[in-house]
N, C-alpha and C positions, 0 to 999 in steps of 0.2 A: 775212436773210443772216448778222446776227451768231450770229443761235443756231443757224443750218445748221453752223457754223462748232464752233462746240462741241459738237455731235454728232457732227459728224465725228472732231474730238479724243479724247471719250468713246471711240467704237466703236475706232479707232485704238490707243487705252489698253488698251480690254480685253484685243485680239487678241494686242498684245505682252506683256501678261502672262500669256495663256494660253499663250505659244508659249514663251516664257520657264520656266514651272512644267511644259509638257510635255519640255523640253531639260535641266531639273533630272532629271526622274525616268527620263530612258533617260541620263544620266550616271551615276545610281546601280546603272542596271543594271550588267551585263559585256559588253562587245561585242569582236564578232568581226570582226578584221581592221585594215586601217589607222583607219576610223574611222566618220563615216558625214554625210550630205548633210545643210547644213543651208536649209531654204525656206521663204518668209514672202511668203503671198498668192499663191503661183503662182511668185514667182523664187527663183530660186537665191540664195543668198548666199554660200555656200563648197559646194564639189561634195566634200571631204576634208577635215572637220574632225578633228582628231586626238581624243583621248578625253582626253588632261587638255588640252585646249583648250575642252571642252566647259561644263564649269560657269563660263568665262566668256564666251561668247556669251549663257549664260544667264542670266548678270549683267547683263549688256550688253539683253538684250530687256527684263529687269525692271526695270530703272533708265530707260530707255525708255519705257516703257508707266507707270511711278509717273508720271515728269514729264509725260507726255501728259495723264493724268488730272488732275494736279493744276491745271493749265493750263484744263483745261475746266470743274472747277469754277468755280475765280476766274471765269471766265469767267461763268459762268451767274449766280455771286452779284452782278457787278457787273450784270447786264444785268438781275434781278430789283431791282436796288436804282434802275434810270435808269426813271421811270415813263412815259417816253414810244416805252416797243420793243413795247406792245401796240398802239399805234395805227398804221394802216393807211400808209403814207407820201403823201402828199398836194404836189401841185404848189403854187407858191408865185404868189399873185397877183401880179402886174406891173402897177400903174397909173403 
């Protein structure tokens, strides 16, 4: 369960940093009009982000997505350092 737990983190990590690095580069583009949608996983987050609004939402996924990652490391190094997350978990006898 712990390291279901930190892979969840991991993939969670990735996705806001890629969303984050794809929100940096249509910031740098030129856009037309009030601004444009921004969605992570399927939701909406803002349906009108303005265009200098934009490179901080994109701050905001990638300061996001660092900390997730970072979190899931620690995570994995502590659960590589406790020698007993490879053994199977076993019922505890009651005499």
């Amino acid at each position: 369960m712990r390291w279901m737990i930190g892979i969840i983190f991991s993939l969670l990590g990735v996705l806001l940093l890629t969303q984050g690095l794809s929100l940096r580069a249509v910031g740098a583009e030129t856009i037309d009009g009030d601004g444009i949608g921004v969605y992570f996983l399927g939701m909406e987050i803002n349906d009108k982000v303005a265009t200098a609004d934009i490179p901080t939402y994109a701050n905001g996924f990638l300061g996001t997505g660092t900390i997730l990652l970072l979190l899931a490391v620690s995570l994995f190094v502590i659960l590589l350092k406790e020698k007993n997350t490879f053994k199977p978990i076993r019922r505890k006898n009651h005499a």
